[in-house]
C-alpha atoms as one frame of an Amber mdcrd trajectory, in Angstrom:
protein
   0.000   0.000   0.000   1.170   3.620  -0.750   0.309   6.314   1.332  -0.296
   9.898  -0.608   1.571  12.702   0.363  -0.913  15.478   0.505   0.920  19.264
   0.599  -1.068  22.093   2.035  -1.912  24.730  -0.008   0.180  27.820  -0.456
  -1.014  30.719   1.869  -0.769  34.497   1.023   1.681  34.926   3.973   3.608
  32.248   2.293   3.937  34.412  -1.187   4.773  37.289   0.611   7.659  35.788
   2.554   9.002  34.547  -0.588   9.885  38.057  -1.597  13.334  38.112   0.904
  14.315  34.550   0.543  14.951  33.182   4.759  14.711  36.657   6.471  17.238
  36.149   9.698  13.653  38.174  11.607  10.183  38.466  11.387   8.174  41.878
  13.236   4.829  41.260  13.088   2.547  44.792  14.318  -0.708  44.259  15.061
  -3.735  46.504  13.787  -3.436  48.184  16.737  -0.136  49.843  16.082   0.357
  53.401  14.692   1.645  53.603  11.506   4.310  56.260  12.565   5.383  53.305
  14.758   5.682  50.941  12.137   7.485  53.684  10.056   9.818  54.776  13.042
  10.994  51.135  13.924  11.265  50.792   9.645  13.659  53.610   9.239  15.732
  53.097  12.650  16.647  50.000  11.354  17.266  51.206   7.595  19.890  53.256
   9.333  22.175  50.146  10.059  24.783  48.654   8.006  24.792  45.339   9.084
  20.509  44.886   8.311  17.638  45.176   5.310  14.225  45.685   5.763  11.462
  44.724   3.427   7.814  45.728   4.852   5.365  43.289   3.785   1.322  44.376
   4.646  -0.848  41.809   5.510  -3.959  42.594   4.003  -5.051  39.471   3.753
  -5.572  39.498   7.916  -6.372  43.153   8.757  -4.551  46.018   8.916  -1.096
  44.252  10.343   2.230  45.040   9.086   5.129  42.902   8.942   9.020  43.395
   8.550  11.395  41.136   7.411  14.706  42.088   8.534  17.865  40.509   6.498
  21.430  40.544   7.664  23.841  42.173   5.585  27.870  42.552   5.436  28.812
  45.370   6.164  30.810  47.854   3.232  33.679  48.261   4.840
């Protein structure tokens, strides 16, 4: 007997992650979070060297925001 290998379907949060292939962090915000919050954390940590951001909204649940934060050498 053979036993079928069922996959579960792909997810929107799925396709979105795709977009920064293994992010080293995920920050979810809620829908209760300010959008200057979102945009504050965003931009303090587009000021560093060593990490990329990529801000991926999740309309697909609400109003929540989520960034995926990359590390990144350094140019030294």
């Amino acid at each position: 007997m053979s036993k079928e290998q069922v996959s579960e379907p792909a997810t929107a949060e799925d396709d979105e992650y795709a977009a920064v292939p293994d992010p080293d962090a995920v920050i979810e915000f809620g829908d209760d979070v300010e959008e200057g919050f979102v945009g504050l954390v965003e931009h303090t940590l587009a000021t560093s060297d060593f990490v990329r951001t990529h801000r991926v909204p999740m309309t697909a649940q609400g109003d929540e925001t989520t960034l995926l934060v990359s590390e990144v050498e350094a140019d030294v």
